[in-house]
C-alpha positions as CSV (number, residue, x, y, z in Angstrom):
1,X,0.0,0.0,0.0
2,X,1.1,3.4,-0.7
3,X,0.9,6.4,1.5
4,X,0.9,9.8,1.0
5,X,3.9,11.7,1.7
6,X,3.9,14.4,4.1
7,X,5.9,17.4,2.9
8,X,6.3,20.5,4.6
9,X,6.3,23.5,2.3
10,X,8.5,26.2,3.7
11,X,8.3,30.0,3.6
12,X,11.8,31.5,3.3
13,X,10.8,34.9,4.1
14,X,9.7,36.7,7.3
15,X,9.2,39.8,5.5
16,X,6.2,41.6,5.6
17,X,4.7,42.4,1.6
18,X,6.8,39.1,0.9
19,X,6.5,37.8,-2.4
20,X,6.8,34.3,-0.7
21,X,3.2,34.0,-0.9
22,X,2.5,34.0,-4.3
23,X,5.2,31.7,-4.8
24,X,4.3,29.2,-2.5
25,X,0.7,29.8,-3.0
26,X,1.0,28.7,-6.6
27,X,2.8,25.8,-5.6
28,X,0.4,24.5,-2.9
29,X,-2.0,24.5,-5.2
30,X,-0.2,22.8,-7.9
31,X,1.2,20.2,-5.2
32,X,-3.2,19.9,-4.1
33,X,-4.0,19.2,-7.8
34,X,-1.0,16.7,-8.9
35,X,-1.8,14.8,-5.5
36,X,0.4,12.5,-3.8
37,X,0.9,14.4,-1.3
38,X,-0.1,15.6,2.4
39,X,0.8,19.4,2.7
40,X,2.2,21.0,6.0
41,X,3.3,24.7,6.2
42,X,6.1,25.9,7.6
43,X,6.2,29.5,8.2
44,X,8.8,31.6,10.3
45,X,6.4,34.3,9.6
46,X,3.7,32.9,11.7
47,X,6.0,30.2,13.1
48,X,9.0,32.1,14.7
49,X,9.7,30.4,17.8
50,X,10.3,26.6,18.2
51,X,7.1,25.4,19.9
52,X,6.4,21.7,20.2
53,X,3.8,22.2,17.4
54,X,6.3,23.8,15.0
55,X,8.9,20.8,15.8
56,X,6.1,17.9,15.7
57,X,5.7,19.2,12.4
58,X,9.1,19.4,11.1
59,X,9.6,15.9,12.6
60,X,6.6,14.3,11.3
61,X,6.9,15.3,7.2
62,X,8.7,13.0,5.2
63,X,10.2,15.6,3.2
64,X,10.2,19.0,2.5
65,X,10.5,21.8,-0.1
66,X,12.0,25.4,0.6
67,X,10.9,28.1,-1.2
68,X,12.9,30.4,-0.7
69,X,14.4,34.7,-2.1
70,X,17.7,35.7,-2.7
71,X,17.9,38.2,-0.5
72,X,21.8,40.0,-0.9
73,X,23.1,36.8,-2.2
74,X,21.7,34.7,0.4
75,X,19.2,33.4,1.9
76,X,16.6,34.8,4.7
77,X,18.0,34.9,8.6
78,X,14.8,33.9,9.5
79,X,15.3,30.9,7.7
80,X,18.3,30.1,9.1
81,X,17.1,30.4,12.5
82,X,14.1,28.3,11.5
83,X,16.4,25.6,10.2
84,X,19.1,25.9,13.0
85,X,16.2,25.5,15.6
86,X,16.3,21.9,14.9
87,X,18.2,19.3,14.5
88,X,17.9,15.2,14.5
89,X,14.3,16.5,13.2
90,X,15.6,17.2,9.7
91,X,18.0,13.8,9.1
92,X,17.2,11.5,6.9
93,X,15.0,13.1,5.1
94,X,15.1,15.2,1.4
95,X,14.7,18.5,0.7
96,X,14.1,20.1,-2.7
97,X,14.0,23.8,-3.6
98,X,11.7,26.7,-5.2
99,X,14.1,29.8,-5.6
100,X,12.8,33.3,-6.8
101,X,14.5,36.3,-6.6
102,X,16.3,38.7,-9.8
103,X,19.0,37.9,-12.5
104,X,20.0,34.4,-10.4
105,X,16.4,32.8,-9.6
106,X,17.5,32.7,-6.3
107,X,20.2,30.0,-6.8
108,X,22.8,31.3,-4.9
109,X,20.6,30.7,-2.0
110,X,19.8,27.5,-3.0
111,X,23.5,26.8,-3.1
112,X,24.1,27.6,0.2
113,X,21.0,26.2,1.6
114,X,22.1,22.8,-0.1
115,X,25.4,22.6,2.1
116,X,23.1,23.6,5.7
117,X,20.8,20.6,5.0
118,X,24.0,18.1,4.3
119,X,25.4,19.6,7.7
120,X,21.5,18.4,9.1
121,X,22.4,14.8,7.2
122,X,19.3,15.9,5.1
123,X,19.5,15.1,1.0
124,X,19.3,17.7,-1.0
125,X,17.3,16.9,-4.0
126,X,19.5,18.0,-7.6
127,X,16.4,19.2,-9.5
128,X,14.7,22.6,-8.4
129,X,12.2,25.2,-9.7
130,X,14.0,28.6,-10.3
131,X,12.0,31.9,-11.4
132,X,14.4,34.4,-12.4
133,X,12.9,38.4,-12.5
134,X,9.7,36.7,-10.9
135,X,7.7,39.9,-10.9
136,X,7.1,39.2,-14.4
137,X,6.4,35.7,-14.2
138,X,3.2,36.0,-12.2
139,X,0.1,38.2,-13.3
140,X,-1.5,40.6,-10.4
141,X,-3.9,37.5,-8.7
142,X,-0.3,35.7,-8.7
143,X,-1.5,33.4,-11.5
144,X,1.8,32.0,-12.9
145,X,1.5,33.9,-16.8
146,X,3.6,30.6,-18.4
147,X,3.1,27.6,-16.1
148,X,4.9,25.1,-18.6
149,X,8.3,25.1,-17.8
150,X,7.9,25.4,-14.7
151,X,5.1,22.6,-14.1
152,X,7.7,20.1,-16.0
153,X,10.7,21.4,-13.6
154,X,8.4,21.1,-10.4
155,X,7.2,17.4,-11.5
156,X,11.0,15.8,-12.1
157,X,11.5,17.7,-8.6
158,X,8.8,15.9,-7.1
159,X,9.3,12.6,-9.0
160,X,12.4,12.3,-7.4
161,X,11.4,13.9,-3.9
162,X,9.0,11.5,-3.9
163,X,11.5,8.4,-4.2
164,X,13.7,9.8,-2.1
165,X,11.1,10.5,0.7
166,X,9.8,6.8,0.2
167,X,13.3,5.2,0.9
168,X,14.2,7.1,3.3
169,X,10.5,6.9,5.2
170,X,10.9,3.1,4.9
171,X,14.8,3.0,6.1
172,X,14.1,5.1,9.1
173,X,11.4,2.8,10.2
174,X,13.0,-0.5,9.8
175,X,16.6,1.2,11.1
176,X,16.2,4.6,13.0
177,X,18.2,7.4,11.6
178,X,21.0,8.3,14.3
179,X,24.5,9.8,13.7
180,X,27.1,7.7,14.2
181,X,29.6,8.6,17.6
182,X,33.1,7.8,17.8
């Protein structure tokens, strides 16, 4: 039997007037549609201290996808403090990646985010969505104007999210996920 996998969609931005929203709106709803999938958000906008909901959440998905700006090259400090207030909750498990932002999509952020998550022995998943100058790419409702390439990039992201987060869901029940000590 196959089960849904639960994947936490999280907001990279804190900032208020974010454009995080329409981002992750459209792909929430394109996630809802495609199925598959049991949706938990994860928002250090709403979410900005570690409660014991915010980390039953985070331990509970299966895997996630950031979507994150490039904000000065970067990514968000209230994504980093999101990610850094956990730990053992994040192994295992994969992460893929919606970047937004100017001239770069976001990727630099991306790149950087990808060596924080090894750090959290999380896998970082190779295929990502990327919207480069992503004003234009969404009309005023935050309707994505040309959905094609990006619904092919998001569905080899999730293809392969979806494996991942399968193997690993299974590994981590028959052998829990610990980090070796010396």
């Amino acid at each position: 039997m196959r089960h849904n996998i639960k994947l936490g969609i999280i907001y990279g931005s804190a900032r208020e007037g974010r454009f995080c929203d329409t981002v992750a709106g459209w792909l929430i709803e394109d996630i809802a549609q495609r199925g598959g999938f049991d949706l938990l958000t994860i928002d250090p906008a709403v979410d900005n201290s570690p409660t014991p909901d915010l980390r039953k959440r985070v331990k509970e998905a299966d895997a996630f996808i950031v979507v994150t700006p490039e904000y000065n090259h970067s990514f968000t400090g209230a994504l980093k403090t999101l990610i850094d207030s956990f730990h053992a909750e994040w192994q295992a498990k994969p992460v893929g990646f919606v970047s937004y932002g100017g001239i770069s999509g976001g990727l630099r952020a991306v790149e950087q985010l990808r060596g924080v998550f090894a750090e959290l022995h999380a896998v970082g998943i190779r295929d990502s969505v990327s919207f480069a100058n992503v004003w234009g790419h969404f009309d005023e409702n935050g309707t994505l104007r040309d959905s094609v390439l990006a619904e092919q990039a998001l569905g080899t992201m999730l293809a392969r999210l979806s494996w991942w987060a399968s193997a690993l869901r299974t590994a981590r029940v028959a052998i829990p996920y610990e980090e070796a000590t010396a």
